[in-house]
C-alpha positions in Angstrom: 10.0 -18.1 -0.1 8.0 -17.6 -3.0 7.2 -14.4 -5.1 5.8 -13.0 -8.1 9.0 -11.7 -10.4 9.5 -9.1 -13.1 11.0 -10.9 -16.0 10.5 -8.7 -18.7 8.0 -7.0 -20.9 4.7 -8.5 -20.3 6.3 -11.7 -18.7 6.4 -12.6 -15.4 7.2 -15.6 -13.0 6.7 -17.7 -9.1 9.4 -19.0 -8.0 11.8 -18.7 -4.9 13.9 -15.8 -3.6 15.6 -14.6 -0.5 13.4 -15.1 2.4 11.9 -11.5 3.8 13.9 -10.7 6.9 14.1 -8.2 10.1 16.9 -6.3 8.5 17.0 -3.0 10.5 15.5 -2.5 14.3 12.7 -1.3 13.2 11.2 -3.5 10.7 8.8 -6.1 10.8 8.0 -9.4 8.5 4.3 -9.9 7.7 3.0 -13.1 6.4 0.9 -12.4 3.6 -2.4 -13.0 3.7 -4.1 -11.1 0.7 -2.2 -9.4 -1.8 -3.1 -7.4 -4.9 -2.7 -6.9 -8.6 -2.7 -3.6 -9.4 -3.7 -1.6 -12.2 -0.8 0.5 -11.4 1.1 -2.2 -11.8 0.4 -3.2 -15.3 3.1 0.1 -16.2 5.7 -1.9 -15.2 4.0 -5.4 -16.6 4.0 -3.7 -20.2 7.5 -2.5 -20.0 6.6 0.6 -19.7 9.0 2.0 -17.1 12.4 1.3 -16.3 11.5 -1.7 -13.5 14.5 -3.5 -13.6 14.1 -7.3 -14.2 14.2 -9.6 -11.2 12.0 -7.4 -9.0 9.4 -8.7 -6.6 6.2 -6.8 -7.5 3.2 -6.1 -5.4 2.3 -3.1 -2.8 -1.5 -3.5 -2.3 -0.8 -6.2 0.8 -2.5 -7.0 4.4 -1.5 -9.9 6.9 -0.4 -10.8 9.9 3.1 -9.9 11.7 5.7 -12.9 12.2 8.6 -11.1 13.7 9.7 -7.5 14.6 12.5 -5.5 15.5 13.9 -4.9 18.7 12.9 -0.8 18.2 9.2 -1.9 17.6 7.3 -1.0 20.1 3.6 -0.5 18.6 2.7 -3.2 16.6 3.9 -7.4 17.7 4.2 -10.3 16.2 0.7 -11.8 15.7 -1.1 -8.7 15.2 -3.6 -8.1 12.1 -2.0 -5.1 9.3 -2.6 -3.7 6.4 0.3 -2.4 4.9 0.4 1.0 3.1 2.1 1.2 -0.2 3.7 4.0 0.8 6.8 3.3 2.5 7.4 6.3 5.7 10.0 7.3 7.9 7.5 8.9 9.9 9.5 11.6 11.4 11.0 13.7 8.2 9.3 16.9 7.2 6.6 15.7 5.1 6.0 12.8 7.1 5.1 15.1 9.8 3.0 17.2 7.4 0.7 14.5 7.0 2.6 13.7 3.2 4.1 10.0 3.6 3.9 9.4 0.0 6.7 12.1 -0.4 8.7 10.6 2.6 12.2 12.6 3.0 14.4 9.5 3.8 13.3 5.8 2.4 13.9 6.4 -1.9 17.6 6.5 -2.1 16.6 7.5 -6.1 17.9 10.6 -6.9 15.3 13.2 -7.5 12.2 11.1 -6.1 10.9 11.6 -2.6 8.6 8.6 -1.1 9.4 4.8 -1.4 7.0 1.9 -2.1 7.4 -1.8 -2.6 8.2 -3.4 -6.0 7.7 0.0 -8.0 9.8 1.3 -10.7 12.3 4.6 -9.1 10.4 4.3 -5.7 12.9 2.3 -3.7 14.9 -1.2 -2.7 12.0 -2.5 -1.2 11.0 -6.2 -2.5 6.9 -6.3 -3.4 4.3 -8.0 -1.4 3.1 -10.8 -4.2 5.1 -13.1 -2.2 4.7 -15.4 1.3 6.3 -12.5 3.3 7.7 -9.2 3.5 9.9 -6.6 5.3 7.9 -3.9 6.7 10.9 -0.6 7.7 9.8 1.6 10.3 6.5 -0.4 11.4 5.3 1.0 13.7 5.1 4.0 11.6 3.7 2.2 8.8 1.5 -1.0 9.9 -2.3 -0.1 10.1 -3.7 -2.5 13.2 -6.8 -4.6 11.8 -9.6 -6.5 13.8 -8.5 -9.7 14.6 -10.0 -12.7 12.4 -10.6 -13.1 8.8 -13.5 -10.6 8.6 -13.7 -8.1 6.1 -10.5 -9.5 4.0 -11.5 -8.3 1.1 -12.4 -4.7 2.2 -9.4 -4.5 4.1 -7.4 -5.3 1.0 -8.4 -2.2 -0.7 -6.9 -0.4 2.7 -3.4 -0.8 1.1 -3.8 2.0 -2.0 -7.0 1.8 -4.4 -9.4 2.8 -1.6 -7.5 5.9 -0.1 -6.3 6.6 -3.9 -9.2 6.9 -4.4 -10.1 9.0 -1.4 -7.5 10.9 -1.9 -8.7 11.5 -5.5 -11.7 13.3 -4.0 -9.8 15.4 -1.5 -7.8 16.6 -4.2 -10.7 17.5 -6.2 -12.6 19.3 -3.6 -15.6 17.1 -3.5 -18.7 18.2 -1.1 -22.0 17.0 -0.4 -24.2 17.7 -3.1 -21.6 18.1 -5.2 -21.9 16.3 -9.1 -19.0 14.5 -9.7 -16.9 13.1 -12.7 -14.8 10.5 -12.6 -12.7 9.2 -15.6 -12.0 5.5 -15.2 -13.7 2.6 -14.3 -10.4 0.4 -13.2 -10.3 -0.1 -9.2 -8.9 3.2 -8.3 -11.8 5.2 -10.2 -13.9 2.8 -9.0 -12.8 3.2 -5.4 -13.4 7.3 -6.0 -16.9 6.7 -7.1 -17.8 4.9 -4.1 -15.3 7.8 -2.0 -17.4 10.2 -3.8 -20.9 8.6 -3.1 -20.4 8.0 0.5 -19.6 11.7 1.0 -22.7 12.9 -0.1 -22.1 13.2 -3.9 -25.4 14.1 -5.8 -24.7 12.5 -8.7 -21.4 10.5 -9.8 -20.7 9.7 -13.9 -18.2 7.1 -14.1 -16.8 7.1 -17.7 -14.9 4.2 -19.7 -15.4 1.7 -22.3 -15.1 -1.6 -20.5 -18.7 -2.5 -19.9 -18.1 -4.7 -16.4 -16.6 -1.7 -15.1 -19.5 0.3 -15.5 -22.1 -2.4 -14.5 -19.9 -2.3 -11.1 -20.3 1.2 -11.0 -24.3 1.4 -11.7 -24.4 -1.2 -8.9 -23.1 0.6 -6.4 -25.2 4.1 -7.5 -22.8 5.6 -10.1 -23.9 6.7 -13.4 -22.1 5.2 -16.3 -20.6 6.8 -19.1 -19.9 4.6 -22.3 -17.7 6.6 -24.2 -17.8 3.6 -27.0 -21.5 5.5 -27.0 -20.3 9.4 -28.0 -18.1 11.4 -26.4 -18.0 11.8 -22.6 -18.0 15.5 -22.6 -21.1 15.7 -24.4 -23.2 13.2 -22.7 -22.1 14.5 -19.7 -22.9 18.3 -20.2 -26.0 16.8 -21.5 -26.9 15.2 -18.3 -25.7 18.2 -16.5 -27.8 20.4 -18.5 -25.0 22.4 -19.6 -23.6 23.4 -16.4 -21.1 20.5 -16.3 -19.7 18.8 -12.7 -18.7 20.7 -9.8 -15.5 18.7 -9.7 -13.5 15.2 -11.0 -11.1 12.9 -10.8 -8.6 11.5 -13.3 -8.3 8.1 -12.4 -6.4 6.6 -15.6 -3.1 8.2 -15.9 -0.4 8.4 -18.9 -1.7 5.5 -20.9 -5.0 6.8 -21.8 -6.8 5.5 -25.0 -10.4 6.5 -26.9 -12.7 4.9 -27.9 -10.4 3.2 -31.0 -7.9 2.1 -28.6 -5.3 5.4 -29.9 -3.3 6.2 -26.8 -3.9 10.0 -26.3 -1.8 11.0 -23.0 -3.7 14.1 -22.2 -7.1 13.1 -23.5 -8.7 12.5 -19.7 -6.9 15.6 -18.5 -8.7 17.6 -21.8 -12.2 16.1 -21.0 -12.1 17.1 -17.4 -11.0 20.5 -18.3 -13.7 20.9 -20.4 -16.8 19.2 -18.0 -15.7 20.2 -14.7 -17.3 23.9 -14.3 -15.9 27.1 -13.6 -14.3 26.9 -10.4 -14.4 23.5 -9.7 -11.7 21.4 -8.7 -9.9 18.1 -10.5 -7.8 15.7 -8.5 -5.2 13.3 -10.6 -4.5 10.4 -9.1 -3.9 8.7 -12.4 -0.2 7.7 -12.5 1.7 10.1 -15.0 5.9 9.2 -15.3 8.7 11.8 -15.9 9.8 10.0 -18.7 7.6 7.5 -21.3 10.4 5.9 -24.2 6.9 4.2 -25.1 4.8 7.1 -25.7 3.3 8.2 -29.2 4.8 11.6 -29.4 8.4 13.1 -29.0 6.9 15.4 -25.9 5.1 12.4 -24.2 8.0 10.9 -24.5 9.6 13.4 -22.3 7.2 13.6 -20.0 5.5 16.4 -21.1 2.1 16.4 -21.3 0.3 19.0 -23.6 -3.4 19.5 -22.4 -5.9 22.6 -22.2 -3.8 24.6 -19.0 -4.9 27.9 -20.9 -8.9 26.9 -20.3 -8.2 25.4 -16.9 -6.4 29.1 -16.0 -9.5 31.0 -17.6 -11.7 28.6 -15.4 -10.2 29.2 -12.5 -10.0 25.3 -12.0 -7.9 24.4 -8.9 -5.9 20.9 -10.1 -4.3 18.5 -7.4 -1.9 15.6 -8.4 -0.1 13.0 -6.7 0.1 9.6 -5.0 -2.2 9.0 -2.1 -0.7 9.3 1.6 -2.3 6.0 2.5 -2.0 6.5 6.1 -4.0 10.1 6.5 -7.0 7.9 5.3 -6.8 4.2 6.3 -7.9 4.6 9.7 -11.0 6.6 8.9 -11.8 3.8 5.9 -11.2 0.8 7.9 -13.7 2.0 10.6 -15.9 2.9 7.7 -16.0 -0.7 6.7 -16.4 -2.3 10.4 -19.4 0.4 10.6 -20.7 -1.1 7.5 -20.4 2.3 5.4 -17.9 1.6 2.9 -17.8 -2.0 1.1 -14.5 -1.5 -1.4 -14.3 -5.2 -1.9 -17.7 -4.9 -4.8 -14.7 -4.8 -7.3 -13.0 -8.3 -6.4 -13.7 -10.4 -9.2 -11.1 -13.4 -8.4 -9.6 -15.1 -5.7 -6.2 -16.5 -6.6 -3.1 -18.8 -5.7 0.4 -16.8 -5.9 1.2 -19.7 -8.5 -1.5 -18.1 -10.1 -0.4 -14.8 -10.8 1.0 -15.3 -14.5 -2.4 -16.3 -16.2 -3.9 -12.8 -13.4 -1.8 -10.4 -14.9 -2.1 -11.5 -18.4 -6.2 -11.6 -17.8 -6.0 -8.0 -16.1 -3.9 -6.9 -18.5 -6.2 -7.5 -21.7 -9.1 -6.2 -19.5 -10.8 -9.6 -20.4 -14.3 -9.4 -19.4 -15.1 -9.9 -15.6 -11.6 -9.6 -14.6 -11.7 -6.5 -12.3 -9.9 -7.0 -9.3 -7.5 -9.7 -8.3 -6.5 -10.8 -5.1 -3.6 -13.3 -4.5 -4.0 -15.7 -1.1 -0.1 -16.9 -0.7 -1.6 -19.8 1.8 -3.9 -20.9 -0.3 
């Protein structure tokens, strides 16, 4: 089959690998229908984390199920998924606790709880950007979908950006009525803004510098930041007057840059410290590593962050972290969408072969204009 491939520092290739295969009783093969690009996954496009070369990328995927396992029981071959990034056991401790993104038994990696496909440390599993894939443990994993083609694009986002980006505002606390900052305008902040909005937000300032981001983010009732314009803090207290936001998300992770384009690691975590008021609550959702050989200081390096902890403790701030649980929120957001209440595919910007995927990551990558979400159609 084909499949998008790791090569090396901002290179990869299509070409053929090992077909997907029922491995394990409980697996199933999915024929991709839509799969993503990920801003998550432009870490490992960079070469900056230890992905080893030769690796099948992609965990954003949906499609429909080819073959499955004699211990399947749930889900059967022709049935409609999506397929959480998160890879689950279902039955360990924190599976049962509602946490599959720290799943007990799937990441052979020492020292790292959950799995997920094609990602650096989180597992064996071969990525999605590719005609098929191996699903383990499906029926605890598959998410069923309305038969059809409807809603492909919203249903896309059902993989990881969208309950990211829930999760994003769980983490943070966010209310109706609430005023809410989010930092980063890529599809995961993105997908929090709209989270944000459709829970009753008052008022949701999306910051970046990337001015089709924010145009997205005006559009779907989000007020945008330009920090390019002065800095976020300020024109956010400003808008606040003074009291700053009842809560926010950090949706941009270990790589973020100012305005110049000067990586600052803790810059995002700083700025919400400072805007989110007494109290309040930040959810990080951002992808932060243990260790960064690429970072611009000996402690990033080591995975050690420096940032204001002392004013978040004085604050009282309550601060969440961690990869979504994809499948304590998919259900709810997929029946958002059939209802008409959530529309997460506003962000797709390109529909895309797989043979495709080369000139899509390098476009993502250089955040060239209008580029803002990718999808990859294998059957196209």
């Amino acid at each position: 089959m084909r499949a998008v491939v790791y090569e090396g520092p901002r290179k990869v290739t299509v070409r053929d690998v090992p077909d997907a295969r029922v491995e394990q009783p409980t697996d199933a093969v999915i024929r991709l229908t839509t799969t993503n690009v990920c801003g998550s996954d432009l870490h490992m496009y960079e070469g900056r984390t230890s992905v080893e070369e030769g690796t099948v990328l992609g965990h954003e995927n949906m499609g429909v199920v080819e073959e499955v396992g004699p211990a399947v029981t749930r889900i059967k071959a022709g049935d409609r998924v999506s397929v959480p990034f998160n890879i689950a056991c279902g039955t360990c401790r924190n599976c049962l606790h509602g946490w599959t993104s720290y799943c007990l038994r799937t990441n052979p990696t020492e020292g790292v709880d959950g799995a997920a496909y094609g990602y650096a440390n989180m597992g064996p599993y071969p990525g999605g950007q590719a005609e098929y894939l191996r699903v383990p443990y499906a029926d605890a994993n598959l998410l069923e979908l309305p038969q059809g083609r409807d809603h492909e694009d919203d249903f896309a986002m059902l993989s990881d950006i969208f309950p990211t980006g829930w999760h994003g505002t769980a983490l943070a606390g966010v209310t109706a009525g609430d005023d809410v900052a989010v930092f980063g305008a890529g599809p995961v902040g993105l997908m929090a803004a709209h989270a944000a909005l459709i829970q009753g937000a008052a008022r949701v300032f999306v910051v970046d510098k990337e001015l089709d981001r924010l145009r997205l983010a005006e559009e779907i009732g989000a007020q945008a930041v330009d920090l390019t314009a002065g800095g976020p803090v300020e024109q956010i207290m400003d808008a606040t007057l003074g009291r700053g936001v009842d809560c926010g998300v950090e949706a941009v992770g270990y790589q973020a840059h100012d305005a110049s384009g000067q990586e600052h690691p803790e810059l995002v975590l700083d700025n919400l410290v400072e805007v989110v008021r007494s109290t309040g609550g930040i959810g990080v959702v951002g992808v932060y590593v243990p260790e960064d050989p690429g970072a611009t200081t000996e402690l990033a390096q080591q995975g050690r962050i420096p940032f204001q902890f002392g004013a978040a403790f004085t604050k009282g701030l309550h601060i969440g972290t961690g990869q979504a649980p994809v499948a304590r929120y998919n259900r709810q957001l997929r029946d958002l969408i059939v209802a008409g209440r959530a529309r997460p595919s506003f962000l797709v910007s390109h529909h895309l072969g797989l043979d495709e995927a080369p000139d899509a990551y390098a476009h993502f990558d250089a955040r060239d204009d209008g580029w803002t979400k990718v999808l990859l159609n294998p059957g196209a």
